[in-house]
C-alpha positions in Angstrom: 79.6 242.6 58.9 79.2 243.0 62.6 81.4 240.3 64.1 80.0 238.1 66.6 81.4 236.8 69.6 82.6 233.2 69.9 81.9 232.7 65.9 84.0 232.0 62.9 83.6 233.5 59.7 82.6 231.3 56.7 80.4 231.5 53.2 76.8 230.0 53.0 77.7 227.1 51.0 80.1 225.9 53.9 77.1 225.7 56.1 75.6 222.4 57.1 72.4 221.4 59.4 72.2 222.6 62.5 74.7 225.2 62.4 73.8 228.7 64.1 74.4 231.3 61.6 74.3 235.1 61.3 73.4 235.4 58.0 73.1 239.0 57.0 75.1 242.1 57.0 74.7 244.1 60.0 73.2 241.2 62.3 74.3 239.9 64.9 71.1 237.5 65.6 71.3 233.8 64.2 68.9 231.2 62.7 69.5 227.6 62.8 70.2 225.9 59.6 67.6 223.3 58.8 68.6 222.5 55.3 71.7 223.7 52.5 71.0 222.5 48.8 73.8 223.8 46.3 72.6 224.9 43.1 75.0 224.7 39.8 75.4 228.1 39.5 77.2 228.5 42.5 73.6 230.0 44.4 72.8 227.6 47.4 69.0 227.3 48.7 69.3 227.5 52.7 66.5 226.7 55.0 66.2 227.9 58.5 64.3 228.7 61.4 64.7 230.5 64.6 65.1 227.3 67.0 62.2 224.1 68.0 58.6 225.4 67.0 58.9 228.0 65.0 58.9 228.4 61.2 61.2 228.1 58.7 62.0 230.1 55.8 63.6 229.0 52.7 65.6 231.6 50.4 67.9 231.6 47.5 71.3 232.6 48.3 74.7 233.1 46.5 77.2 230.9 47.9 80.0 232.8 48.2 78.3 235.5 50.6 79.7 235.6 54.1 78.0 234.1 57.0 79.1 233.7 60.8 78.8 230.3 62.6 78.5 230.4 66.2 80.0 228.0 68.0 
């Protein structure tokens, strides 16, 4: 993973609404986090878009994966 300037490294299922987040190997651009819902089985459904007026996209993920906030 690419680090990112001014960021700290986390896992999706320590994200929270309206974090910036690189979520993705090999990226350094970030969505914003509209919604995290955990999932029993340790997957997490995240929802995000790409900042006010655009739209957002909703995918499965497993929790543990890394993620960078920006701060």
């Amino acid at each position: 993973m690419a680090i990112i300037p001014a960021s700290t490294l986390t896992t999706i299922s320590n994200l929270k609404r309206g974090d910036w987040a690189a979520l993705w190997r090999d990226t350094d651009s970030c969505v914003r986090i509209r919604r995290t819902e955990p999932m029993p089985h340790g997957g997490v459904w995240v929802t995000w878009d790409h900042g006010p007026g655009t739209k957002a996209t909703r995918r499965m993920m497993p929790g543990a994966n890394a993620a960078q906030v920006r701060w």
